[in-house]
ChimeraX commands (.cxc) that place a marker at each C-alpha (Angstrom):
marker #1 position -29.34,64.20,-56.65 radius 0.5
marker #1 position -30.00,60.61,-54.83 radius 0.5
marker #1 position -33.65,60.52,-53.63 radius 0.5
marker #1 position -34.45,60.63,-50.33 radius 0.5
marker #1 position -37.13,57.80,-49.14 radius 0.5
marker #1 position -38.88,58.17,-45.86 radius 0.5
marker #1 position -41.49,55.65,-44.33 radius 0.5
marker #1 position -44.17,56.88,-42.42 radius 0.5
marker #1 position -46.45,54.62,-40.44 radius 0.5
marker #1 position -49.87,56.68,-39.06 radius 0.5
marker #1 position -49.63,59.02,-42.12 radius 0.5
marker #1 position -52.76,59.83,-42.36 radius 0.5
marker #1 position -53.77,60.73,-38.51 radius 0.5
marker #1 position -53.35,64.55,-37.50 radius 0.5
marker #1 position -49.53,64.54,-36.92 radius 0.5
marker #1 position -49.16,62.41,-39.71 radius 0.5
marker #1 position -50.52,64.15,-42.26 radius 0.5
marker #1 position -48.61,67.55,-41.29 radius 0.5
marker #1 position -45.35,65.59,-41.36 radius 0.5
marker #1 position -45.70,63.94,-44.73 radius 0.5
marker #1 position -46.88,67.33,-46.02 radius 0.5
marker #1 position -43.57,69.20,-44.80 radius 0.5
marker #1 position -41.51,66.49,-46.28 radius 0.5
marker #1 position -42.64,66.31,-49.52 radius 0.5
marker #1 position -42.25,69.92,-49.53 radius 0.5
marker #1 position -38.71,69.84,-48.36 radius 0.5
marker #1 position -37.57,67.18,-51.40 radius 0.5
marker #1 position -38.12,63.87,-49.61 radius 0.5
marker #1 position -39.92,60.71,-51.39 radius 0.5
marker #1 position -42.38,59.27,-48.92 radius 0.5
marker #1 position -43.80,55.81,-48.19 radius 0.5
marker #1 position -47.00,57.03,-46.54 radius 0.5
marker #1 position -48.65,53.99,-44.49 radius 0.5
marker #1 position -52.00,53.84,-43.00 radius 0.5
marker #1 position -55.13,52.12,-42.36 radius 0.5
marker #1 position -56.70,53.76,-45.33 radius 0.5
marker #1 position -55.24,55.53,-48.72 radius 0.5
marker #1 position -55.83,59.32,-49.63 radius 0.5
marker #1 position -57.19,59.57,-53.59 radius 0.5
marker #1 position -56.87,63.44,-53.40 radius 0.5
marker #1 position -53.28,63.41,-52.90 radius 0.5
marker #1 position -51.76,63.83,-56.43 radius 0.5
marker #1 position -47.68,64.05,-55.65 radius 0.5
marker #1 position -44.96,61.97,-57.67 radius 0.5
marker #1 position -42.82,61.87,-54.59 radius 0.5
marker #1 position -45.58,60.56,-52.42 radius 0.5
marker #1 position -45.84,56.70,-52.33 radius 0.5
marker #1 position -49.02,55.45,-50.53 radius 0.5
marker #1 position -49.72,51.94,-48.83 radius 0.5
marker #1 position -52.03,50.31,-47.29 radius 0.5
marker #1 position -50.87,49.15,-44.10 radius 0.5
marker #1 position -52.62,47.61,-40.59 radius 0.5
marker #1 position -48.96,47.66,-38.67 radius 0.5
marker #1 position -50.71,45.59,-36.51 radius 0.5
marker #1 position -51.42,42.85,-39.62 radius 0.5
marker #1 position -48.05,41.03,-40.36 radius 0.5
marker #1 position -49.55,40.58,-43.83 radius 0.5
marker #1 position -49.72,43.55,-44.75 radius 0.5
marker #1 position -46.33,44.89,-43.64 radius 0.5
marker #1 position -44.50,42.03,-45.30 radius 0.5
marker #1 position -46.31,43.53,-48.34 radius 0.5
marker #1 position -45.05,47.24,-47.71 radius 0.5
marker #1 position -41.71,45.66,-47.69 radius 0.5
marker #1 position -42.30,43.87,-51.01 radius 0.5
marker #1 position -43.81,47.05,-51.84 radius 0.5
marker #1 position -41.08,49.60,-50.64 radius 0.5
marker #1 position -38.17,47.55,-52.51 radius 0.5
marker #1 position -39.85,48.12,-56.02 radius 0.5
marker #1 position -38.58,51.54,-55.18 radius 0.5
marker #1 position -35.19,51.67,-53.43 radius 0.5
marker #1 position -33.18,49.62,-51.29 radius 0.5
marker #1 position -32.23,52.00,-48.90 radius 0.5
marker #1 position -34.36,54.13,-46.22 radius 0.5
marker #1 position -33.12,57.28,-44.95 radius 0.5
marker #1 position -35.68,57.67,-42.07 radius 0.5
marker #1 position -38.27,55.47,-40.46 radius 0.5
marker #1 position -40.80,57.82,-38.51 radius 0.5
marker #1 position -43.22,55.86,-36.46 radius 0.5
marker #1 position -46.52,57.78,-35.93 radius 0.5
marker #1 position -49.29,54.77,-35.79 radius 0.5
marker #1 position -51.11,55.59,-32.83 radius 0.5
marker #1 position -55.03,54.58,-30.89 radius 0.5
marker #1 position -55.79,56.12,-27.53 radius 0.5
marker #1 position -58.22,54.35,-25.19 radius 0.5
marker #1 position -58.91,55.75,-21.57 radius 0.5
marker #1 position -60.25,53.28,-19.11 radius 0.5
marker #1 position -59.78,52.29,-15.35 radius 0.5
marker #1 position -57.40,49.34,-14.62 radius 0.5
marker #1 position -59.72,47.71,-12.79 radius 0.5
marker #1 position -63.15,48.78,-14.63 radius 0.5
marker #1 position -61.76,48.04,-18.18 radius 0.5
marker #1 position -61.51,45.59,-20.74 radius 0.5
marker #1 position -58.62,43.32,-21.11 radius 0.5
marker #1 position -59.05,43.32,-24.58 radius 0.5
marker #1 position -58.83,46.70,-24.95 radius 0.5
marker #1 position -55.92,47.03,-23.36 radius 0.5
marker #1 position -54.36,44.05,-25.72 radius 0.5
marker #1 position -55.48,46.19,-28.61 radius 0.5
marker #1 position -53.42,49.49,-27.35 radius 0.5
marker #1 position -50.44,47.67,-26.90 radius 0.5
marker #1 position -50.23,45.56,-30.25 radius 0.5
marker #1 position -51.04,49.13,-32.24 radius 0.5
marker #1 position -48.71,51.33,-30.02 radius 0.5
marker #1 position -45.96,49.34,-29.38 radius 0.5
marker #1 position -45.97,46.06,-31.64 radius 0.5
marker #1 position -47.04,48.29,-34.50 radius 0.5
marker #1 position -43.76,50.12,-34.16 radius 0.5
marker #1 position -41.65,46.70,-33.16 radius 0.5
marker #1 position -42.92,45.60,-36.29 radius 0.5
marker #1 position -42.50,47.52,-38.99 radius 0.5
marker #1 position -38.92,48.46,-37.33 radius 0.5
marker #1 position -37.80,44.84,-37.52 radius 0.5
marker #1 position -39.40,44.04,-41.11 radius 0.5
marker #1 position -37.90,47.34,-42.60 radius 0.5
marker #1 position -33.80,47.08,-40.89 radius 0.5
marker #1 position -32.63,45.81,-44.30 radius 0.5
marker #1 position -33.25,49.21,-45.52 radius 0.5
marker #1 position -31.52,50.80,-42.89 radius 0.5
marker #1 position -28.16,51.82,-43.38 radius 0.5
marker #1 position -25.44,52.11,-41.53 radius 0.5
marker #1 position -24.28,56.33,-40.42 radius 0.5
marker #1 position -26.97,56.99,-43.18 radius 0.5
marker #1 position -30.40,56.14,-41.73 radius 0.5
marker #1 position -32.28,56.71,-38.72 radius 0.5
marker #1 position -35.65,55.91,-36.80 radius 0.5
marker #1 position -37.58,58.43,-35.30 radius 0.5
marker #1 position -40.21,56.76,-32.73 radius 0.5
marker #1 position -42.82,59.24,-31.10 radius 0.5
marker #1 position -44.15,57.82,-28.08 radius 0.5
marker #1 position -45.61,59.92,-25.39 radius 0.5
marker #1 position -44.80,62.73,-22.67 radius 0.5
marker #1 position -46.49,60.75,-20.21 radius 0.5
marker #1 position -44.21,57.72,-20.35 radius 0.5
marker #1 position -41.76,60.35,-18.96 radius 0.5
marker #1 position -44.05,60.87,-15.88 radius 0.5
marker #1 position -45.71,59.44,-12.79 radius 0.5
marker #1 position -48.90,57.75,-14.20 radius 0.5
marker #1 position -52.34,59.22,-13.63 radius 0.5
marker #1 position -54.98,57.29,-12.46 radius 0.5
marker #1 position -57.54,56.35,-15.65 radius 0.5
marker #1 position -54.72,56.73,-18.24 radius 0.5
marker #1 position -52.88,53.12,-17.78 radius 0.5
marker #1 position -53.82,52.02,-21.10 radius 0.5
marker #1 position -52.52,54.41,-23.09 radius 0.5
marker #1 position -49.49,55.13,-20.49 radius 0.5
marker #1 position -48.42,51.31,-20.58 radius 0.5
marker #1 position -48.34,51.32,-24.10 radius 0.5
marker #1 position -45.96,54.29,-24.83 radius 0.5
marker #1 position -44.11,53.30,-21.11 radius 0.5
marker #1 position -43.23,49.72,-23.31 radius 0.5
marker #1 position -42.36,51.98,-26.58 radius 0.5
marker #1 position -40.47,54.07,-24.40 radius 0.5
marker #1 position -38.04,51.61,-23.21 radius 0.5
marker #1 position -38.02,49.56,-26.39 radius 0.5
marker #1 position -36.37,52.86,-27.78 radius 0.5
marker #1 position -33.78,53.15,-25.34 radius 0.5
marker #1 position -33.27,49.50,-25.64 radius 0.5
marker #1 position -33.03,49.54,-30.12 radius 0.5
marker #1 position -30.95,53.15,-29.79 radius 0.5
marker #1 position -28.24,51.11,-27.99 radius 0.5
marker #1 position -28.44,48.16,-30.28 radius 0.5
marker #1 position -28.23,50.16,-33.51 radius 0.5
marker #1 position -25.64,52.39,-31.88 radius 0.5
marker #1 position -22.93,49.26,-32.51 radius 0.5
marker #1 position -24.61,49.77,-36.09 radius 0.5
marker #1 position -24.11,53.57,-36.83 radius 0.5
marker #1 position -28.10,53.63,-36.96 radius 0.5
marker #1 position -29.45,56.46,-35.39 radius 0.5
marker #1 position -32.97,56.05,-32.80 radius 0.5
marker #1 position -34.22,59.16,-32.13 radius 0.5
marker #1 position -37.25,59.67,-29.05 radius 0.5
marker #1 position -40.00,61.73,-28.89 radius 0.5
marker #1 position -41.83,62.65,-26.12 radius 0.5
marker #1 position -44.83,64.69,-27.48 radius 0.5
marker #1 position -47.55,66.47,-25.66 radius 0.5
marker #1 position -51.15,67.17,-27.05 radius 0.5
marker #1 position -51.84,68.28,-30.29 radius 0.5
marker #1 position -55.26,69.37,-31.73 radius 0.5
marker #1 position -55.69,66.19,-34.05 radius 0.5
marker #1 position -58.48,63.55,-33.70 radius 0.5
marker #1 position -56.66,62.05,-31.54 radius 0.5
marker #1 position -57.09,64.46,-29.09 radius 0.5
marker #1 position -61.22,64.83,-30.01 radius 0.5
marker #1 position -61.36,61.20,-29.52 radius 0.5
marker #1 position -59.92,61.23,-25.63 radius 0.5
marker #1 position -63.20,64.00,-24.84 radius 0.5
marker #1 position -65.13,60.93,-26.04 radius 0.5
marker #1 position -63.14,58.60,-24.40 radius 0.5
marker #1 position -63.53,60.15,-21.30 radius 0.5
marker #1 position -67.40,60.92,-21.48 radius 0.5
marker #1 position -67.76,57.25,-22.07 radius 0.5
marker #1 position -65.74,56.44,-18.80 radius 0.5
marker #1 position -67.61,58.61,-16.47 radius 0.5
marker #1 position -70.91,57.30,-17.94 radius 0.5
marker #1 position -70.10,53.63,-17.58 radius 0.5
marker #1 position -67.92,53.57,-14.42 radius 0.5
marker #1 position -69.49,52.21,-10.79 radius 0.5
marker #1 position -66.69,53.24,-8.66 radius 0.5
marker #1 position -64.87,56.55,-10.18 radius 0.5
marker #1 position -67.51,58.82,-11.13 radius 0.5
marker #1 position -67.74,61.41,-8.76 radius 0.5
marker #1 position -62.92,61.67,-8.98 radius 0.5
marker #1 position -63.62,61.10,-12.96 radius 0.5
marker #1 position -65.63,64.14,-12.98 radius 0.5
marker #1 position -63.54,66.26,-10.94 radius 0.5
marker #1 position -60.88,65.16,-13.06 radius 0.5
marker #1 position -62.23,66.60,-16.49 radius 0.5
marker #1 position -61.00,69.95,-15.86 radius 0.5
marker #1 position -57.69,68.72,-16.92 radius 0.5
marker #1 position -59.13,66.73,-20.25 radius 0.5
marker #1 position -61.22,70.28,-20.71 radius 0.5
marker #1 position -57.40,71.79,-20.15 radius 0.5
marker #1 position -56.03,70.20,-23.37 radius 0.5
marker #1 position -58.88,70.08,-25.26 radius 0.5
marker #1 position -58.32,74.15,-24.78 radius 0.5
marker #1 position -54.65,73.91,-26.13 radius 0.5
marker #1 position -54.27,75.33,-29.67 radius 0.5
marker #1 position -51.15,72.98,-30.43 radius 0.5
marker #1 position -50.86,73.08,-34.97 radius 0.5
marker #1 position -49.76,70.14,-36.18 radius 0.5
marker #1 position -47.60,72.09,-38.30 radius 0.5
marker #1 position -45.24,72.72,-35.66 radius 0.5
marker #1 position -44.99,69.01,-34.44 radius 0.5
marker #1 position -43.93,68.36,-38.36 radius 0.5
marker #1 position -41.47,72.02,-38.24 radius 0.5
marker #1 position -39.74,69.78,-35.23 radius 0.5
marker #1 position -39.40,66.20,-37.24 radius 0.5
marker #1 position -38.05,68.04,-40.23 radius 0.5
marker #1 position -35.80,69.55,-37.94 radius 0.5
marker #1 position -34.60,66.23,-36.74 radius 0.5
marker #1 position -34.91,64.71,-40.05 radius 0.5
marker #1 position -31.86,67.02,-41.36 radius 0.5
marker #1 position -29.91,67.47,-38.31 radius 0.5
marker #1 position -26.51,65.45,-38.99 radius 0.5
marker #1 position -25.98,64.68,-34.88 radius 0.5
marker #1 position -29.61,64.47,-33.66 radius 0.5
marker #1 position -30.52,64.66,-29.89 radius 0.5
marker #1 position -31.06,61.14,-29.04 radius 0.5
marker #1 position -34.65,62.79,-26.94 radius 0.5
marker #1 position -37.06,65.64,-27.86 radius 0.5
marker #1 position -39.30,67.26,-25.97 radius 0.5
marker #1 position -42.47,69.12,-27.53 radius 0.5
marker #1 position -45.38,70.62,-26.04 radius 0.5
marker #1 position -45.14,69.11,-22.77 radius 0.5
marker #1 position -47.75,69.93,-20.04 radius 0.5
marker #1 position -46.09,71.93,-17.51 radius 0.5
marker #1 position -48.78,71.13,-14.88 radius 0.5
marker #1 position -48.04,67.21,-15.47 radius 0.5
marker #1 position -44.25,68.26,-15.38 radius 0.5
marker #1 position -44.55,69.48,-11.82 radius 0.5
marker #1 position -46.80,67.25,-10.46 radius 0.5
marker #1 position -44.54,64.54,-11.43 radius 0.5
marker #1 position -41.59,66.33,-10.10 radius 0.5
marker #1 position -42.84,65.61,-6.50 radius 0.5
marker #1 position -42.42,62.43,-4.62 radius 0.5
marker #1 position -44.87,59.90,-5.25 radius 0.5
marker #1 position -46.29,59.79,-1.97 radius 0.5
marker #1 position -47.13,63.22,-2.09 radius 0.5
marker #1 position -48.62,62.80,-5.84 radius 0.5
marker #1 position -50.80,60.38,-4.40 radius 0.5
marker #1 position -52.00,62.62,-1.55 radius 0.5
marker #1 position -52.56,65.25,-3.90 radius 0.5
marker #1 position -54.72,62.75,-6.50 radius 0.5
marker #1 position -56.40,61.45,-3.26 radius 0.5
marker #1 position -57.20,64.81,-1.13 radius 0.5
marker #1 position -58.47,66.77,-3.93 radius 0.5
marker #1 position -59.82,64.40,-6.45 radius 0.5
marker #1 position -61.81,62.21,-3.90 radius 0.5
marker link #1:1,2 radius 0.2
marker link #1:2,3 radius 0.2
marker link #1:3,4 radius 0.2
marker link #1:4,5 radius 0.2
marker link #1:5,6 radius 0.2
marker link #1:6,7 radius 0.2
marker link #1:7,8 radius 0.2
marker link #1:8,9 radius 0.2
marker link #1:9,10 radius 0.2
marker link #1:10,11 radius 0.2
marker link #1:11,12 radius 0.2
marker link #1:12,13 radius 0.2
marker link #1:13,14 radius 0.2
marker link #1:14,15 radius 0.2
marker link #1:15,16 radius 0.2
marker link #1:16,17 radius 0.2
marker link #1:17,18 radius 0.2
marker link #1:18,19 radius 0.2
marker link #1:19,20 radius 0.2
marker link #1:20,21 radius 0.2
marker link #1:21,22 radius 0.2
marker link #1:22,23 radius 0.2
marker link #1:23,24 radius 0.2
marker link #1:24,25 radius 0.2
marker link #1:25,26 radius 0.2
marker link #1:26,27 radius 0.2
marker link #1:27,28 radius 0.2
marker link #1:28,29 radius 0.2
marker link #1:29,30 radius 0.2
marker link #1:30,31 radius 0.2
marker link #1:31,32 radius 0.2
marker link #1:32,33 radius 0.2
marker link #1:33,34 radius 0.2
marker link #1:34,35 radius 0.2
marker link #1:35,36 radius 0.2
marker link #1:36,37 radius 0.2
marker link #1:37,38 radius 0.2
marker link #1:38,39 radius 0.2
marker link #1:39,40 radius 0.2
marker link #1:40,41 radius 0.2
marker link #1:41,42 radius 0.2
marker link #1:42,43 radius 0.2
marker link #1:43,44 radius 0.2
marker link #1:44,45 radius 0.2
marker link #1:45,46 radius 0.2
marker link #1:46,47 radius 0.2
marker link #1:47,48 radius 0.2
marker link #1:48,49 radius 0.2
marker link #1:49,50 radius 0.2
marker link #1:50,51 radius 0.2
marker link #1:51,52 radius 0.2
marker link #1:52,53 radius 0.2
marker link #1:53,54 radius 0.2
marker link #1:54,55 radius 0.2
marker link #1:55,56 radius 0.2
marker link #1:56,57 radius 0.2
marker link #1:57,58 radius 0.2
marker link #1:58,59 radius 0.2
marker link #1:59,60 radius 0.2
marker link #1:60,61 radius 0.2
marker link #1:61,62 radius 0.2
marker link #1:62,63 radius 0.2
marker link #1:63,64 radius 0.2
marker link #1:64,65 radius 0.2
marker link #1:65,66 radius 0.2
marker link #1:66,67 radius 0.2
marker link #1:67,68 radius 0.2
marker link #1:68,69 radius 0.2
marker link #1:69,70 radius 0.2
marker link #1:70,71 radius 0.2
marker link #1:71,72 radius 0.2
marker link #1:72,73 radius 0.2
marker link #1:73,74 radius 0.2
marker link #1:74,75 radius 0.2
marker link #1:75,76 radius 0.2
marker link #1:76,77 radius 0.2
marker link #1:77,78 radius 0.2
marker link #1:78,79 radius 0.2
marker link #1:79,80 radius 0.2
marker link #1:80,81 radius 0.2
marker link #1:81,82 radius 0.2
marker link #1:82,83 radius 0.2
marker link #1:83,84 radius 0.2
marker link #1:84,85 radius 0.2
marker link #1:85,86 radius 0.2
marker link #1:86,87 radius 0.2
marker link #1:87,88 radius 0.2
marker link #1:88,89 radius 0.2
marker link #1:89,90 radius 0.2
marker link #1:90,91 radius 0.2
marker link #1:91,92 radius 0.2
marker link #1:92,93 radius 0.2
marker link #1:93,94 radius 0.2
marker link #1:94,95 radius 0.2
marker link #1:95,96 radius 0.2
marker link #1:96,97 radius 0.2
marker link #1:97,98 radius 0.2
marker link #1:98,99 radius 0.2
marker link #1:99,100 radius 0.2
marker link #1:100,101 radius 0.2
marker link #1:101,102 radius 0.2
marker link #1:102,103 radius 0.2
marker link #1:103,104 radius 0.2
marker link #1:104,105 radius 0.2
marker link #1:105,106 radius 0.2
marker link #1:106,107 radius 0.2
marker link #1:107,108 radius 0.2
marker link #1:108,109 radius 0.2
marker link #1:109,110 radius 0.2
marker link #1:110,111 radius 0.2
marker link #1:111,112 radius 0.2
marker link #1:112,113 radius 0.2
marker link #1:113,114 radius 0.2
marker link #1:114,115 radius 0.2
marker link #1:115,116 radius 0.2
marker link #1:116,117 radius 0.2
marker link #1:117,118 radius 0.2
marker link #1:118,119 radius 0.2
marker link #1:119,120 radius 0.2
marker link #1:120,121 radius 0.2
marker link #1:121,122 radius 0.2
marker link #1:122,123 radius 0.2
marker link #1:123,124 radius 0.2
marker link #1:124,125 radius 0.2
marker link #1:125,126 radius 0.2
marker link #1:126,127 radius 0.2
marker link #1:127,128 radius 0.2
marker link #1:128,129 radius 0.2
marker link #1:129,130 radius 0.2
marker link #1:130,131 radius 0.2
marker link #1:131,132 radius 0.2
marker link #1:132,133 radius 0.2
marker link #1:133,134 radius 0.2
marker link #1:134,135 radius 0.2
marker link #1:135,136 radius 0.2
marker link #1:136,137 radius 0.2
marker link #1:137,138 radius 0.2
marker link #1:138,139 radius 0.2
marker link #1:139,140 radius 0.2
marker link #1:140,141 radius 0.2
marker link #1:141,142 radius 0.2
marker link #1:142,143 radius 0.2
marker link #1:143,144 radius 0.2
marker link #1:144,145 radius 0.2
marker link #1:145,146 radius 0.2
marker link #1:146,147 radius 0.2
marker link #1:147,148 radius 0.2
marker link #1:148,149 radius 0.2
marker link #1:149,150 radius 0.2
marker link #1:150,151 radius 0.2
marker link #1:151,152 radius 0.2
marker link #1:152,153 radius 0.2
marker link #1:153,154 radius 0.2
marker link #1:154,155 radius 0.2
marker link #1:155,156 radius 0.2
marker link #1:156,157 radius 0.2
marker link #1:157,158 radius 0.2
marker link #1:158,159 radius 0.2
marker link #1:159,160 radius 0.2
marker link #1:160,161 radius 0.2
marker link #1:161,162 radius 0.2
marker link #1:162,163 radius 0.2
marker link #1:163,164 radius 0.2
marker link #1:164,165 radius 0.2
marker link #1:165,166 radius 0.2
marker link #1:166,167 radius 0.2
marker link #1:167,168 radius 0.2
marker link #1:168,169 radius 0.2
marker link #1:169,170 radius 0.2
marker link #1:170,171 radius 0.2
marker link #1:171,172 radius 0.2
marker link #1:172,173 radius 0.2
marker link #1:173,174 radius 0.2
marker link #1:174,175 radius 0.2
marker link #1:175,176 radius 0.2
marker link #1:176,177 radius 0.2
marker link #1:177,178 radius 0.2
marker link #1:178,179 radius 0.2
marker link #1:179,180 radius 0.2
marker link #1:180,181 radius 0.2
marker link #1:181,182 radius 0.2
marker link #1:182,183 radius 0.2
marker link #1:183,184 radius 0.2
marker link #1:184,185 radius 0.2
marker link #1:185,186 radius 0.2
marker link #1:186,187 radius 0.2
marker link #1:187,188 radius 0.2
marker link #1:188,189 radius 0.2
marker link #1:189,190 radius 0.2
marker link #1:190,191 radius 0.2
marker link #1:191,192 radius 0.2
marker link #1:192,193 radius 0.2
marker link #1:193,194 radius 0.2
marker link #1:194,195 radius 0.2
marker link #1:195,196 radius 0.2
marker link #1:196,197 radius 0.2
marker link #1:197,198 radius 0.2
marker link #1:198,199 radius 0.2
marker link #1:199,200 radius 0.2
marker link #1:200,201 radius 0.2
marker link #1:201,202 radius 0.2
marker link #1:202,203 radius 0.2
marker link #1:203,204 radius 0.2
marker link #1:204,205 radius 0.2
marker link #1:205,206 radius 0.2
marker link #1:206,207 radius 0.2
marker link #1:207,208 radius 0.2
marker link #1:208,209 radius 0.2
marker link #1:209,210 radius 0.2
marker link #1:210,211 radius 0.2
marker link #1:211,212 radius 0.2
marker link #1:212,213 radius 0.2
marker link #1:213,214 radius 0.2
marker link #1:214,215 radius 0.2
marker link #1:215,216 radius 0.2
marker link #1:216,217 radius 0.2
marker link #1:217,218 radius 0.2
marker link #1:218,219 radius 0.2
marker link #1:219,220 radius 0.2
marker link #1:220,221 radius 0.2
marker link #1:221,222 radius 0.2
marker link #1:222,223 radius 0.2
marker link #1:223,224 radius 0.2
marker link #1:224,225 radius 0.2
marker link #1:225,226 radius 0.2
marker link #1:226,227 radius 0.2
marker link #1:227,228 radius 0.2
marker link #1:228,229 radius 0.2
marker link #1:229,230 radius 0.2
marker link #1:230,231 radius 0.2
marker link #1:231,232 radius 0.2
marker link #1:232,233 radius 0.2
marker link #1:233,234 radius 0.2
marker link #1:234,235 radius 0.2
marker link #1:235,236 radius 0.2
marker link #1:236,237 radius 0.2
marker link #1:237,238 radius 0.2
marker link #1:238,239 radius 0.2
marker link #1:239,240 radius 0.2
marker link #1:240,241 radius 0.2
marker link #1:241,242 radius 0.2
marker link #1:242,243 radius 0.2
marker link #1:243,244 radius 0.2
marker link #1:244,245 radius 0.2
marker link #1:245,246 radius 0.2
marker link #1:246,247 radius 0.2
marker link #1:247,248 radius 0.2
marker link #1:248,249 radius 0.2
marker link #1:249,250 radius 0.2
marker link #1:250,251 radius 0.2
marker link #1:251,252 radius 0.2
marker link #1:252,253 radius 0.2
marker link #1:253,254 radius 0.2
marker link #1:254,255 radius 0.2
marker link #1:255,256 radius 0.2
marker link #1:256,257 radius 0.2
marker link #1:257,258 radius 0.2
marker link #1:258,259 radius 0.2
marker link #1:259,260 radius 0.2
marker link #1:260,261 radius 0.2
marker link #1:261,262 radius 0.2
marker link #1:262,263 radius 0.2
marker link #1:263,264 radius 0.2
marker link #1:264,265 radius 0.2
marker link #1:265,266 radius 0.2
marker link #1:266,267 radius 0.2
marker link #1:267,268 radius 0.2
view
């Protein structure tokens, strides 16, 4: 039987980890990418680099790397993710900069250096960005929401490229999961209302929502159940939806002037 290879960028991270996990175990060979490399992990079928997909160095190395092994890809499933929370006005461009090289060049990146592995009605790329670049943005969440807004649209955009190619682009919109990622917004957040001049008393009002999440019991395992899902599917969706917020659902639902009444009347 012809091997399967699948590259996975954040492969490490919370979601990562699950979703490398449930392929191996359903018969795939995996390129795991991260930041750092796991020594535990003793699997034949798992391939581990080192990868900074913000570091064109190193991903022109993955591709050297990758085509030791095969010349063809069968999915490309973009996880690489940082989360920063900070006020537009408050926060640091730099910061900002940051989010948006990692979120969406990261992806940009290793998509463009790995399309000679793609192949046409054969391969596909699975890009996870966010269920809040499907919304109205909140106030104190336009760094992360700008980044996955870009990703967003860059999806749409590549989808209808490849589309002329018989490559496949599949969307995520995913909604909280209990991963680091998630313990690192609490942080995020206590660090915002501790340093801000002009949003403390709204930040504060606003944690019950961050508390809200924090609550959520969303397993990884089921965020990797869904890719696997996708993975195998002959005709995929071209969007997903998974654990969306149905509070954020509604409030975005209602016309902006009214979302912005709502944000100022009861969060002042």
């Amino acid at each position: 039987m012809e091997k399967k290879y699948v590259l996975v960028t954040g492969a490490y991270g919370g979601l990562g980890r699950a979703v490398v996990n449930s392929l191996l175990d359903n018969g795939f060979t995996v390129f795991a990418t991260d930041l750092r490399i796991d020594d535990s992990i003793k699997n034949e079928s798992l391939i581990q680099i080192k990868v900074d997909v913000t570091n064109d160095e190193d991903i022109n190395n993955a591709y050297l790397e990758v085509s030791k092994y095969t010349d063809w890809l069968y999915a490309i499933i973009n996880l690489a993710g940082i989360f920063y929370l900070d006020s537009i006005v408050e926060g640091e461009e730099s910061k900002l900069r940051r989010i948006i090289e990692t979120n969406f060049f990261g992806t940009y990146k290793m998509n463009k250096t790995f399309m000679p592995f793609l192949k046409s009605k054969k391969s596909r790329i699975i890009n996870v960005t966010s269920e809040l670049a499907s919304y109205s943005p909140q106030p104190f969440m336009g760094y992360y929401t700008i980044s996955k807004g870009m990703l967003d649209i860059y999806t749409d955009v590549l989808r209808r490229e490849l589309n002329y190619l018989g490559i496949k682009v599949i969307k995520i919109h995913s909604g909280s999961f209990k991963t680091k990622l998630l313990a690192n917004a609490s942080d995020e957040y206590d660090r915002l209302i501790n340093k801000t001049e002009h949003y403390k008393n709204q930040l504060t009002k606003l944690k019950f929502m961050m508390d809200k999440e924090l609550k959520k019991d969303n397993n990884p395992n089921k965020f990797a159940k869904k890719i696997i899902r996708i993975v195998n599917k002959k005709n995929p969706k071209i969007r997903y939806n998974i654990n969306r917020s149905f509070s954020l659902r509604l409030l975005s639902a209602l016309p902006e002037k009214w979302q912005d009444m709502i944000y100022l009347i009861f969060i002042k």
